[in-house]
DSSP file (Angstrom, degrees, kcal/mol; ACC not computed):
  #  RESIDUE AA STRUCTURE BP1 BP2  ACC     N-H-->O    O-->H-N    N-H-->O    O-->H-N    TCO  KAPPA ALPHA  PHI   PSI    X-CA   Y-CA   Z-CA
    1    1 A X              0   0    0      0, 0.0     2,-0.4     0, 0.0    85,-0.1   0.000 360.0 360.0 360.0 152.1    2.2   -1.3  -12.3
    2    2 A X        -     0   0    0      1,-0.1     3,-0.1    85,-0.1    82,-0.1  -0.859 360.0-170.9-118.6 150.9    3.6   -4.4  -11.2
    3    3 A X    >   +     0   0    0     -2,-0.4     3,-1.3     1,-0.1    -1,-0.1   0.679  59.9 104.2 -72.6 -35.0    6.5   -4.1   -8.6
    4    4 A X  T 3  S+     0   0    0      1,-0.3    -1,-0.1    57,-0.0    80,-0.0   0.248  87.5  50.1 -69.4 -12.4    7.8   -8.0   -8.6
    5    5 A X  T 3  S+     0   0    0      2,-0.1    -1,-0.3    -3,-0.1    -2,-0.1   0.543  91.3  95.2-108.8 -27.7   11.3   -6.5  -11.0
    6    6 A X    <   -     0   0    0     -3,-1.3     2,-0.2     1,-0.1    -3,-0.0  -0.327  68.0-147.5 -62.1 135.9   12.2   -3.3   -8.5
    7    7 A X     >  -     0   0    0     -2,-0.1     4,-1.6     1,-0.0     3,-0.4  -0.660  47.3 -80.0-107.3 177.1   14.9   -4.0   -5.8
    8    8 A X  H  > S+     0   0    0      1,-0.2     4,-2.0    -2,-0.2     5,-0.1   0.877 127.4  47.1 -37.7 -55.7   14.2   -2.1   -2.6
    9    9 A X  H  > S+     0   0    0      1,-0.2     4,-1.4     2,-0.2    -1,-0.2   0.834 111.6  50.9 -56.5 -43.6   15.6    1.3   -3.7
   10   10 A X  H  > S+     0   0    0     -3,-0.4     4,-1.2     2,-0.2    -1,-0.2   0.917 110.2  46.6 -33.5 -70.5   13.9    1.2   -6.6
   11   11 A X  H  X S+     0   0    0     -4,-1.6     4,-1.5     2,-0.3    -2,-0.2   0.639 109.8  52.2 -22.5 -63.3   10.8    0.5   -5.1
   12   12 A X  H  < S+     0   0    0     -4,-2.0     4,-0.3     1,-0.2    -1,-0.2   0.866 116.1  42.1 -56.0 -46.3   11.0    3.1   -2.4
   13   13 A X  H  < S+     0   0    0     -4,-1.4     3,-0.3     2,-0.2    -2,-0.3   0.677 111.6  53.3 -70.1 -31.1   11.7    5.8   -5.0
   14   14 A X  H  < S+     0   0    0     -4,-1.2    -3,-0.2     1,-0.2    -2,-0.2   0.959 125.9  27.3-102.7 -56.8    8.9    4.3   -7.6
   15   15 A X  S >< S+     0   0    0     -4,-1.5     3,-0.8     2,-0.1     2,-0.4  -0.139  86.7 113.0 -88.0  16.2    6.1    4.6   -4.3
   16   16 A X  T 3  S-     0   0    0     -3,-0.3    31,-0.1    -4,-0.3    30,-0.1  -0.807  97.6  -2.0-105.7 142.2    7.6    7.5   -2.4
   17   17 A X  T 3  S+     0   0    0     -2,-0.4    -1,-0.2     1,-0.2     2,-0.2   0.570 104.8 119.9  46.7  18.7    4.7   10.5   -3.0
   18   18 A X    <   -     0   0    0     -3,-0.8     2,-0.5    72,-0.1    28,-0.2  -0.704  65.5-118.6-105.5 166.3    2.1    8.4   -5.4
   19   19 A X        -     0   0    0     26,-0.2    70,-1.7    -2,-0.2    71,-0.6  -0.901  35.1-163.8 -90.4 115.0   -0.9    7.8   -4.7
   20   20 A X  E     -A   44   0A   0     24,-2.4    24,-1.2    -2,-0.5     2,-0.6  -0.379  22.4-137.6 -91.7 161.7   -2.2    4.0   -4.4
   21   21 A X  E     -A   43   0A   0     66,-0.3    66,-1.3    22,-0.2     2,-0.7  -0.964  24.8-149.6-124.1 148.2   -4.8    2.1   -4.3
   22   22 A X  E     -AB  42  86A   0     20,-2.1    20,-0.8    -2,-0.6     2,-0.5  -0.783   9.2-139.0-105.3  86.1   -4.7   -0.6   -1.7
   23   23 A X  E     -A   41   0A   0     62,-1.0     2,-1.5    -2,-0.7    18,-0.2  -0.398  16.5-157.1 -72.4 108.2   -6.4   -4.0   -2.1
   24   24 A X        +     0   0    0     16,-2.4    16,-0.4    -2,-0.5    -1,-0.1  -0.521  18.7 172.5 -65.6  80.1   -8.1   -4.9    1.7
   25   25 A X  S    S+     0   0    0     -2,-1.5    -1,-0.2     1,-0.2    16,-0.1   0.589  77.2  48.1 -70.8   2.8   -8.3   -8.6    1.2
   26   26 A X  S    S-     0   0    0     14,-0.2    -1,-0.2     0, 0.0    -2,-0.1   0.637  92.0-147.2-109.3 -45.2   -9.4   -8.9    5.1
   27   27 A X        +     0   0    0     13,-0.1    -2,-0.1     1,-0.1    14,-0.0   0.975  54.1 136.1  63.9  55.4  -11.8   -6.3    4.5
   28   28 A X        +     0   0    0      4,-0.0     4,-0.1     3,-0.0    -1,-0.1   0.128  20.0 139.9 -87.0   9.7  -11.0   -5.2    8.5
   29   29 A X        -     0   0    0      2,-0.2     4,-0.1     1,-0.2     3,-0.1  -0.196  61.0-140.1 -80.4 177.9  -10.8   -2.0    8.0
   30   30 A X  S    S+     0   0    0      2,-0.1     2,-0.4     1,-0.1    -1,-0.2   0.020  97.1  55.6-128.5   9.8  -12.5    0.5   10.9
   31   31 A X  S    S-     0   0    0     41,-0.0    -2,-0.2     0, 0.0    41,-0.1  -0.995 107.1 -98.1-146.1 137.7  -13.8    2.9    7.4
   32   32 A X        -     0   0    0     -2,-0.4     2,-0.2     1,-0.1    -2,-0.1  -0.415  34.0-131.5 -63.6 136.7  -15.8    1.2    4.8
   33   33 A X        -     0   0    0     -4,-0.1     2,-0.6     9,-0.1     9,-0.1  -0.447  23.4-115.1 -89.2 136.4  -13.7    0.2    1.9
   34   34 A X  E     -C   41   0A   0      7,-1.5     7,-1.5    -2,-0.2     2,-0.5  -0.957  30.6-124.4-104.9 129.6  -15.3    1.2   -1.6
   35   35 A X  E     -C   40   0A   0     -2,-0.6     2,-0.7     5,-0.2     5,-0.2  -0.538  35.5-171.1 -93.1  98.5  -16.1   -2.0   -3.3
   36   36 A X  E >   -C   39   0A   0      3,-2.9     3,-1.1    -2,-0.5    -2,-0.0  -0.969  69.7 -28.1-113.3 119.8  -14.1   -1.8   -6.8
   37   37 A X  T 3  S-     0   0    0     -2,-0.7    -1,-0.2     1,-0.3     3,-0.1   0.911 133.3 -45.7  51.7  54.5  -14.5   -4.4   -9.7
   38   38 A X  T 3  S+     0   0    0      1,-0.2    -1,-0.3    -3,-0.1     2,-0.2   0.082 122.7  91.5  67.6 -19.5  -15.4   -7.0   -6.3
   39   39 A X  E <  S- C   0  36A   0     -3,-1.1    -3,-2.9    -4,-0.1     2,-0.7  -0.620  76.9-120.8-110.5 164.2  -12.7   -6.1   -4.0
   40   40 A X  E     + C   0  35A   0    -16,-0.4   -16,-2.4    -5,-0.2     2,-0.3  -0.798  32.1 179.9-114.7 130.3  -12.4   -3.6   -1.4
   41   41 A X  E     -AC  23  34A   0     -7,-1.5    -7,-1.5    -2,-0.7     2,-0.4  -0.837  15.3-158.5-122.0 145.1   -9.7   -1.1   -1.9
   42   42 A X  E     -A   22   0A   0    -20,-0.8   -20,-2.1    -2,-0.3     2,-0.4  -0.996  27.4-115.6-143.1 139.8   -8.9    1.7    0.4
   43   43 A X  E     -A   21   0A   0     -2,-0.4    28,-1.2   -22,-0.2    27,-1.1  -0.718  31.1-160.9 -80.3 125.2   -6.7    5.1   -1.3
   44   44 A X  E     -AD  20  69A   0    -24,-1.2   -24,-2.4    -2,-0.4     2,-0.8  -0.996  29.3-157.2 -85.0 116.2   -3.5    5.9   -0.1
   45   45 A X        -     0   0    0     23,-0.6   -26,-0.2    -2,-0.3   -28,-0.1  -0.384  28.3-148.5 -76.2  41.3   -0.9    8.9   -0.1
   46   46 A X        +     0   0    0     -2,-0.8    21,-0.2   -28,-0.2     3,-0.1   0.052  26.2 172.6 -30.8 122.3    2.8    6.9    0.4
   47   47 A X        -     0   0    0     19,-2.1     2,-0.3     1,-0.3    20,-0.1   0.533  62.2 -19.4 -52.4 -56.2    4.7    9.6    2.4
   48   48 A X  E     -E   66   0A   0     18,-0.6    18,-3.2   -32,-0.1     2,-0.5  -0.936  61.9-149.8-161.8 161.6    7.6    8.3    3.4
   49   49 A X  E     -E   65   0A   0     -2,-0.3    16,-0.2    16,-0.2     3,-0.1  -0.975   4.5-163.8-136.7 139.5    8.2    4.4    3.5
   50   50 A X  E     -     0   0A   0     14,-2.0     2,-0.3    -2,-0.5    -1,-0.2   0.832  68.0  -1.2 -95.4 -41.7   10.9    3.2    6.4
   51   51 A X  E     -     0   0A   0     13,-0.4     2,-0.8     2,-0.1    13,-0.6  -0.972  51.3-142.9-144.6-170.5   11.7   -0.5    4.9
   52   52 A X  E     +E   63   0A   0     -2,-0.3     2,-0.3    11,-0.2    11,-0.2  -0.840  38.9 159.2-140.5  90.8   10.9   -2.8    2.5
   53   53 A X  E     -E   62   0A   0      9,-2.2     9,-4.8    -2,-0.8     2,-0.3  -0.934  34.3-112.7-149.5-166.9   10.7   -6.4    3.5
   54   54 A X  E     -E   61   0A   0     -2,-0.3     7,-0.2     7,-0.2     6,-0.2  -0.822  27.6-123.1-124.4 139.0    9.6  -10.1    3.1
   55   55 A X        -     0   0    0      5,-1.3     4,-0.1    -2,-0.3    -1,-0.1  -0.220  18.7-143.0 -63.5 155.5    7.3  -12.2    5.2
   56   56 A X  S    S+     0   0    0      2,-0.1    -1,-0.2     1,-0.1    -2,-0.0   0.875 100.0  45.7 -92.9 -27.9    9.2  -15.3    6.3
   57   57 A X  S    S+     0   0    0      1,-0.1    -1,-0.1     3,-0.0    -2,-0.0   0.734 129.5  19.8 -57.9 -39.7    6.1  -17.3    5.9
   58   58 A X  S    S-     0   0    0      2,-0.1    -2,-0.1     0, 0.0     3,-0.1   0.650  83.6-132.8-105.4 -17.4    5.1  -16.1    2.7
   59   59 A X        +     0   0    0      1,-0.2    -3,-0.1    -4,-0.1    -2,-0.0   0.364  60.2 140.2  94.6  -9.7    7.9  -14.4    0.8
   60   60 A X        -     0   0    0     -6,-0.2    -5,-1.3     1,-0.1     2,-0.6  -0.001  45.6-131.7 -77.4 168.1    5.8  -11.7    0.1
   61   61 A X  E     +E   54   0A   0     -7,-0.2    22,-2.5    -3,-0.1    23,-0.3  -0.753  30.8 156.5-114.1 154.7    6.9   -8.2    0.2
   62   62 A X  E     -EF  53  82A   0     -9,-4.8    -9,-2.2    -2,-0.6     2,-0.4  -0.980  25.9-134.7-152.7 170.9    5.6   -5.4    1.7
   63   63 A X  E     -EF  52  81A   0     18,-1.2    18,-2.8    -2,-0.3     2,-0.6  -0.928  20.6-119.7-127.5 155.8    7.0   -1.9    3.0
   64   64 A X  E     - F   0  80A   0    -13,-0.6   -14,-2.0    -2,-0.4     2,-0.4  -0.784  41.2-173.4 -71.5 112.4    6.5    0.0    6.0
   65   65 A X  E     -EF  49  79A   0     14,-1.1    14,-2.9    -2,-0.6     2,-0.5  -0.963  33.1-146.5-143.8 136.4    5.0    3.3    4.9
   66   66 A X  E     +EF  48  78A   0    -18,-3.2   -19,-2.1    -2,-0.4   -18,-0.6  -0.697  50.0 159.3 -86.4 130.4    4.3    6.2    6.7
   67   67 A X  E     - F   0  77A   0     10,-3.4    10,-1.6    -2,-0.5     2,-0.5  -0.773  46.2-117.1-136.0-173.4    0.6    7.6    4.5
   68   68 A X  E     - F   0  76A   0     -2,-0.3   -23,-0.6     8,-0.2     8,-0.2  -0.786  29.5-133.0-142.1 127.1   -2.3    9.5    4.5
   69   69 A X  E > > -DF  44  75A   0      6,-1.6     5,-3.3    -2,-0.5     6,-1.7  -0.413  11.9-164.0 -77.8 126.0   -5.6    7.4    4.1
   70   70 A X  G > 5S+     0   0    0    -27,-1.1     3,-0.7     1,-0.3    -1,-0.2   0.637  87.3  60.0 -73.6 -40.3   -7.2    9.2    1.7
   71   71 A X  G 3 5S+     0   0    0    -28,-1.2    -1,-0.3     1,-0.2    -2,-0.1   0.415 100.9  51.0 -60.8  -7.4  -10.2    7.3    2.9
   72   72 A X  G X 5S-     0   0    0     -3,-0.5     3,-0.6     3,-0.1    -1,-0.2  -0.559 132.4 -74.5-148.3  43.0  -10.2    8.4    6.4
   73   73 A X  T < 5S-     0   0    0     -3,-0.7    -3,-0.2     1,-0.2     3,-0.1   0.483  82.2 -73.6 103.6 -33.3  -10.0   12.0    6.1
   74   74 A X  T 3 <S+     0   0    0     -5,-3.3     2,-0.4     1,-0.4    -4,-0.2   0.841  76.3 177.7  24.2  77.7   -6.2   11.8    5.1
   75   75 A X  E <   -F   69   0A   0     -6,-1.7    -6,-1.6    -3,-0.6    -1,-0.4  -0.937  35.8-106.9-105.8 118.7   -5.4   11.0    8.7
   76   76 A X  E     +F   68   0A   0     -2,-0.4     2,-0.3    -8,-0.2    -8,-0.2  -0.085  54.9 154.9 -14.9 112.8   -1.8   10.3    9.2
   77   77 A X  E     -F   67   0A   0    -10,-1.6   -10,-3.4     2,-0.1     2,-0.5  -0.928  37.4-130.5-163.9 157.7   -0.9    6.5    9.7
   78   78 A X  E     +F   66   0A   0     -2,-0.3     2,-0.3   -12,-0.2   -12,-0.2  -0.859  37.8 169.7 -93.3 138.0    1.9    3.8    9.4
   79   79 A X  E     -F   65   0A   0    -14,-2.9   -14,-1.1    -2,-0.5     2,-0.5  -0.964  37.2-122.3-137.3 132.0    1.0    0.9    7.9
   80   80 A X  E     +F   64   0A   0     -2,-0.3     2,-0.4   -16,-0.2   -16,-0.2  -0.714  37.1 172.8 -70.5  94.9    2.3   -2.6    6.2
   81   81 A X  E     -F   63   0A   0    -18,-2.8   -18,-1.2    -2,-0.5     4,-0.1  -0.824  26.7-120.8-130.2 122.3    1.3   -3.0    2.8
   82   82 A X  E >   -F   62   0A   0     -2,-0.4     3,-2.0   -20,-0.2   -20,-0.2  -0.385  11.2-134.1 -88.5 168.7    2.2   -5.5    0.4
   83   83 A X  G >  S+     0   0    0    -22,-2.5     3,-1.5     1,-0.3    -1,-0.1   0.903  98.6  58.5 -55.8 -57.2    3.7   -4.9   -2.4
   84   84 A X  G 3  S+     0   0    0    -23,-0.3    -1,-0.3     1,-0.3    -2,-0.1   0.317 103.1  55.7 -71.0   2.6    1.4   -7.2   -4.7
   85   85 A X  G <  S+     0   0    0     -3,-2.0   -62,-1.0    -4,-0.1     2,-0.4  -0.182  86.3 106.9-133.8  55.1   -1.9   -5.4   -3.9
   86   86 A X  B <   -B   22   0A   0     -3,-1.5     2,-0.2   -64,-0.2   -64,-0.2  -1.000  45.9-177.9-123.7 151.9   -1.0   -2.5   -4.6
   87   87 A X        -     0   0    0    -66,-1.3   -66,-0.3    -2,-0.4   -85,-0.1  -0.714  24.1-127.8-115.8  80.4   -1.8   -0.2   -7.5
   88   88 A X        +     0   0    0     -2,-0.2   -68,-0.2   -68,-0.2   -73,-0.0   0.115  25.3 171.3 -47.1 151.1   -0.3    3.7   -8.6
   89   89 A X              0   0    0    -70,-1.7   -69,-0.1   -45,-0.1    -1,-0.1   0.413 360.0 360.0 -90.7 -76.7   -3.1    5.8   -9.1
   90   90 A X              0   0    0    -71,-0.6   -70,-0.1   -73,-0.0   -72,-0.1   0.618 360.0 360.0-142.0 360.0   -0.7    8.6   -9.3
């Protein structure tokens, strides 16, 4: 689903319980990333997400979201995720 039409509320309410999948374009993560269609993508639970805002350098947006890496176990963690690599699963 693309986000880029969603105003914050929206946004939080559209991602608030889904599951995502999460494109690691740094591919830094500290648990191997499963390599989908070339990129490495890591599964996400959205729990609760605390703000929604825009890089001042890039414009992009991204929310603060409390999740649980579906990859890791689904061990609790907050994280900054933009908006524009992300994908619902469900």
């Amino acid at each position: 689903m693309n986000f880029d039409h969603l105003n914050p509320t929206q946004l939080v309410s559209e991602l608030i319980g889904k599951t995502v999948r999460y494109e690691n374009k740094t591919n830094k993560s500290s648990v191997t990333c499963i390599a989908h269609n070339g990129k490495f993508v890591r599964t996400l639970k959205i729990k609760t997400i605390d703000s929604v805002n825009t890089h001042p350098d890039t414009g992009k947006v991204f929310v603060t979201a409390k999740v649980d890496d579906v990859d890791d176990a689904g061990v609790e963690k907050w994280r900054n995720l933009y908006v524009d690599a992300m994908e619902t699963l469900c």
